[in-house]
PyMOL commands that place a pseudoatom at each C-alpha (Angstrom):
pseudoatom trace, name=CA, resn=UNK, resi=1, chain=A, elem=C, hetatm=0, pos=[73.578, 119.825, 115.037]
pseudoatom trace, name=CA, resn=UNK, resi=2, chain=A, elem=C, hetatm=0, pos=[74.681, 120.627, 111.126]
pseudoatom trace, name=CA, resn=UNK, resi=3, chain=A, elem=C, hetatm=0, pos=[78.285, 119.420, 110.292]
pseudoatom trace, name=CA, resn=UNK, resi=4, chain=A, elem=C, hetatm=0, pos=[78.404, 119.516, 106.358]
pseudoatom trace, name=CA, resn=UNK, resi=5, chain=A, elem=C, hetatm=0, pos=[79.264, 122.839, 105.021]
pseudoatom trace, name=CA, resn=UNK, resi=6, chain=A, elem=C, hetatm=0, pos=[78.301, 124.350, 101.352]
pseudoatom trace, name=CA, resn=UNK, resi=7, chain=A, elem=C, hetatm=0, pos=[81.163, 122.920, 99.361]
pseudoatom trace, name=CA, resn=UNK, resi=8, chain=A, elem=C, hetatm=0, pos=[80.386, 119.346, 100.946]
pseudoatom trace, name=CA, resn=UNK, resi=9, chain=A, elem=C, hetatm=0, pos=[76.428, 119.807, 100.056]
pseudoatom trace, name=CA, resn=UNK, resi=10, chain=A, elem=C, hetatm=0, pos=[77.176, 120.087, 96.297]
pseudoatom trace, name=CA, resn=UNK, resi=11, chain=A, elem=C, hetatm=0, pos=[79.351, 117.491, 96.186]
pseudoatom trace, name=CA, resn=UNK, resi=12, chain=A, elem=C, hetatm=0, pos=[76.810, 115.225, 97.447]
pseudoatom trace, name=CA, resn=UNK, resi=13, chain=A, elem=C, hetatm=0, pos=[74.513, 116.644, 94.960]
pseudoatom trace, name=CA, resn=UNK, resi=14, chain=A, elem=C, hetatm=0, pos=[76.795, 115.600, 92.590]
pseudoatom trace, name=CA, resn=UNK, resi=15, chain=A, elem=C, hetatm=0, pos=[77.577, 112.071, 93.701]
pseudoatom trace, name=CA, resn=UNK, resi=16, chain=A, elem=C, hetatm=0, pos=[73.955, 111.567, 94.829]
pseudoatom trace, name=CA, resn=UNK, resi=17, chain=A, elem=C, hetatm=0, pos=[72.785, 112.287, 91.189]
pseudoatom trace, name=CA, resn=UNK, resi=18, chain=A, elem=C, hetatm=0, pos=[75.439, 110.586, 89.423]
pseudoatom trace, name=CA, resn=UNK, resi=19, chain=A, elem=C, hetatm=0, pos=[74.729, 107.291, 91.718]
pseudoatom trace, name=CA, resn=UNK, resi=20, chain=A, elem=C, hetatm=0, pos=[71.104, 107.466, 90.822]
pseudoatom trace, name=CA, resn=UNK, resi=21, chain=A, elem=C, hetatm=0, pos=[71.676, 108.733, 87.025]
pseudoatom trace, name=CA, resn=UNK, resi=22, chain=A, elem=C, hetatm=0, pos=[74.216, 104.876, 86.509]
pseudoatom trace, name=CA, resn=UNK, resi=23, chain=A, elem=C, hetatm=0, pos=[70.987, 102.762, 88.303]
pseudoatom trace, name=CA, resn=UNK, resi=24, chain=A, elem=C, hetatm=0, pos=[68.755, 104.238, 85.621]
pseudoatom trace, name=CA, resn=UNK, resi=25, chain=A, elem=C, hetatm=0, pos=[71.306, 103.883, 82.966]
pseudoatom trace, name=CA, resn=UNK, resi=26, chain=A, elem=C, hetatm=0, pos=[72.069, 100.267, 83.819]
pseudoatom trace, name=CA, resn=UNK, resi=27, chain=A, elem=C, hetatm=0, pos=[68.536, 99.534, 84.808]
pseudoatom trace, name=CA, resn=UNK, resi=28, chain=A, elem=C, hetatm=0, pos=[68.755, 98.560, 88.485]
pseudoatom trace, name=CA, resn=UNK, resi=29, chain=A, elem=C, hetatm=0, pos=[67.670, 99.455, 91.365]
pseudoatom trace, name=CA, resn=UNK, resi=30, chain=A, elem=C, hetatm=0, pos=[71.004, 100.141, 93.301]
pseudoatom trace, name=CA, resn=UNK, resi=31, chain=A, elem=C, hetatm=0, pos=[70.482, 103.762, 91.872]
pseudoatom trace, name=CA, resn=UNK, resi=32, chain=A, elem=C, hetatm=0, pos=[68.147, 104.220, 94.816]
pseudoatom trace, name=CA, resn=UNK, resi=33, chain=A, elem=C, hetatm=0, pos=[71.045, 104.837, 96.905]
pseudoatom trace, name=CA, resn=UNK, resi=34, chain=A, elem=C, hetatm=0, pos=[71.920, 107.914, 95.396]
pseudoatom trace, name=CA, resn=UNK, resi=35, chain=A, elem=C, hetatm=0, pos=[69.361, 109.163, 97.502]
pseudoatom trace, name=CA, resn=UNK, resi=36, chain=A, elem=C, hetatm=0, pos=[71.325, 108.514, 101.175]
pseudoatom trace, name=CA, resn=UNK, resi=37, chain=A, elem=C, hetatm=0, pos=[73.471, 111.915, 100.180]
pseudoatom trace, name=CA, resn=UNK, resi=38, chain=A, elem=C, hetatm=0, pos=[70.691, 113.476, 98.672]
pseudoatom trace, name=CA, resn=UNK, resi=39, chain=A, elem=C, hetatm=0, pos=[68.975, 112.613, 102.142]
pseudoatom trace, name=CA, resn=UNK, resi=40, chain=A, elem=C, hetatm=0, pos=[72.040, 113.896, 104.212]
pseudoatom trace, name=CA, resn=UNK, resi=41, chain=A, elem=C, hetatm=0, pos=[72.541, 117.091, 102.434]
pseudoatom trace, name=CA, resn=UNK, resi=42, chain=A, elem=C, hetatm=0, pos=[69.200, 118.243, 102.998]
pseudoatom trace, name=CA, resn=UNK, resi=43, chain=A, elem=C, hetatm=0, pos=[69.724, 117.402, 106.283]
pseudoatom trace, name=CA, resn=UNK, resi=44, chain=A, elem=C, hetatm=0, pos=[72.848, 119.358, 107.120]
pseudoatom trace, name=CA, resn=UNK, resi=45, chain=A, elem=C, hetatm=0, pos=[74.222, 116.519, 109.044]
pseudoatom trace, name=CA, resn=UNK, resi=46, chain=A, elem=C, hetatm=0, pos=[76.402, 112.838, 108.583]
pseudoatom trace, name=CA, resn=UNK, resi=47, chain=A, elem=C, hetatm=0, pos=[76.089, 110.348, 110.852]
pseudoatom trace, name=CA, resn=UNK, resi=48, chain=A, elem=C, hetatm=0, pos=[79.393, 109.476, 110.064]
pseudoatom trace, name=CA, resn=UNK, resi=49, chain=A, elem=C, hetatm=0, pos=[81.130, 113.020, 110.671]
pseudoatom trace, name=CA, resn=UNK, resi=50, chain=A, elem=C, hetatm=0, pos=[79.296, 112.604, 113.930]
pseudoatom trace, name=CA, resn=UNK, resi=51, chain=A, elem=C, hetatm=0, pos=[81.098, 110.193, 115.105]
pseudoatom trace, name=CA, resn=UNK, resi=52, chain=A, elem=C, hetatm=0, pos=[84.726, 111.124, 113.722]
pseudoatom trace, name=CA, resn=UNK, resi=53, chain=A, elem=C, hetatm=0, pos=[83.732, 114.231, 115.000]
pseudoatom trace, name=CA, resn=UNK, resi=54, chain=A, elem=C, hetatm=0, pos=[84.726, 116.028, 111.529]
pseudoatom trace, name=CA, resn=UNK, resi=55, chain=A, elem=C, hetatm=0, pos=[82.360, 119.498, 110.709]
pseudoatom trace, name=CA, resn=UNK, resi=56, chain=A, elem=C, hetatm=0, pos=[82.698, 120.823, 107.096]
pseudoatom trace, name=CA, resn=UNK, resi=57, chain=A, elem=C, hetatm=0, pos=[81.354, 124.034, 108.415]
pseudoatom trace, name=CA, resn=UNK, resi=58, chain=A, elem=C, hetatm=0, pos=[82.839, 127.208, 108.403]
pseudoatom trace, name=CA, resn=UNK, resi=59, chain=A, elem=C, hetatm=0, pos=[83.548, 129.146, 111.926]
pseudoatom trace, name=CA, resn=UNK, resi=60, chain=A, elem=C, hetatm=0, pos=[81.045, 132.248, 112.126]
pseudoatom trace, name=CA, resn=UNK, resi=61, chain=A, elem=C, hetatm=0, pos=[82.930, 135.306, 113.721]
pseudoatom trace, name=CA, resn=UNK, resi=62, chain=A, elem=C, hetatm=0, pos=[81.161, 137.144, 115.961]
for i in range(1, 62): cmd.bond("trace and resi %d" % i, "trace and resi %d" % (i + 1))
show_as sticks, trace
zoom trace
């Protein structure tokens, strides 16, 4: 089940590739870990909202 809404996708975009952009700037391989939000926001889903049971989603009306 998806629990990260638009707004929350580009901000991991944004964190994901700034995390990777410092590991290649300071030559290390910590940057790899800008790929965990990368991951996630393809994904739709946190682990982490799962179990706070937080969803960045908007309600659809029906």
């Amino acid at each position: 089940m998806k629990n990260i809404g638009q707004t929350d996708k580009y901000l991991r975009l944004v964190i994901g590739l700034g995390i990777m952009a410092w590991g290649l700037y300071i030559h290390t391989m910590w940057g790899l870990l800008g790929l965990l939000p990368l991951f996630f926001m393809v994904l739709g889903w946190s682990p982490l909202y799962a179990v706070l049971g937080i969803s960045t989603l908007k309600k659809k009306k029906n």
